[in-house]
C-alpha positions as CSV (number, residue, x, y, z in Angstrom):
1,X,108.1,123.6,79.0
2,X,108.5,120.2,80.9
3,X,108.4,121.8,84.4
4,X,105.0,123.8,83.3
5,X,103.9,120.2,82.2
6,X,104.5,118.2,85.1
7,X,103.2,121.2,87.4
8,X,99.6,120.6,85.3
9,X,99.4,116.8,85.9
10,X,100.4,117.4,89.9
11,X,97.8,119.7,90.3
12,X,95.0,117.6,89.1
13,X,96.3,114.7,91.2
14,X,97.0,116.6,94.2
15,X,93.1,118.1,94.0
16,X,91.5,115.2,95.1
17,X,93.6,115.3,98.3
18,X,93.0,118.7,99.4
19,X,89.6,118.2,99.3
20,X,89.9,115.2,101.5
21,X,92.3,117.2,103.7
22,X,89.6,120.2,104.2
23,X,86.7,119.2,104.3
24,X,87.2,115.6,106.4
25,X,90.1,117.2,109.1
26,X,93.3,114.3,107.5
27,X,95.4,117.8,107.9
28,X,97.8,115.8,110.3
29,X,98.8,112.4,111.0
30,X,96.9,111.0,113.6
31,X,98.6,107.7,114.3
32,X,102.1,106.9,114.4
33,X,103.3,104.7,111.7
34,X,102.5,104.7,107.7
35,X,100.2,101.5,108.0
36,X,97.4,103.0,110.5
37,X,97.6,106.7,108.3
38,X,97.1,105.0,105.1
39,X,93.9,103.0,106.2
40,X,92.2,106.1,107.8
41,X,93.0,107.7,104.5
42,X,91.8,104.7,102.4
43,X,88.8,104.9,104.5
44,X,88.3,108.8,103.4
45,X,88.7,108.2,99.9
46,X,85.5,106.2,98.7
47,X,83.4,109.0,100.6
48,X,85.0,111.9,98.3
């Protein structure tokens, strides 16, 4: 089934970011705007 297919691949992608979300505190947006979220995120990533 396609929709059981595409469910698998989200899940593995989506993984990474719960972990990020959990365990450093990204659970909201701190700053308004997508430019300041995305480089407090891009600063979380190289740490997971």
């Amino acid at each position: 089934n396609i929709e059981y297919m595409k469910a698998s691949i989200r899940a593995r992608v989506e993984h990474p970011f719960r972990i990020i979300k959990r365990q450093f505190g990204f659970v909201k947006a701190r700053y308004k705007g997508l430019l300041k979220n995305d480089n407090q995120l891009a600063v979380m990533l190289p740490t997971y």
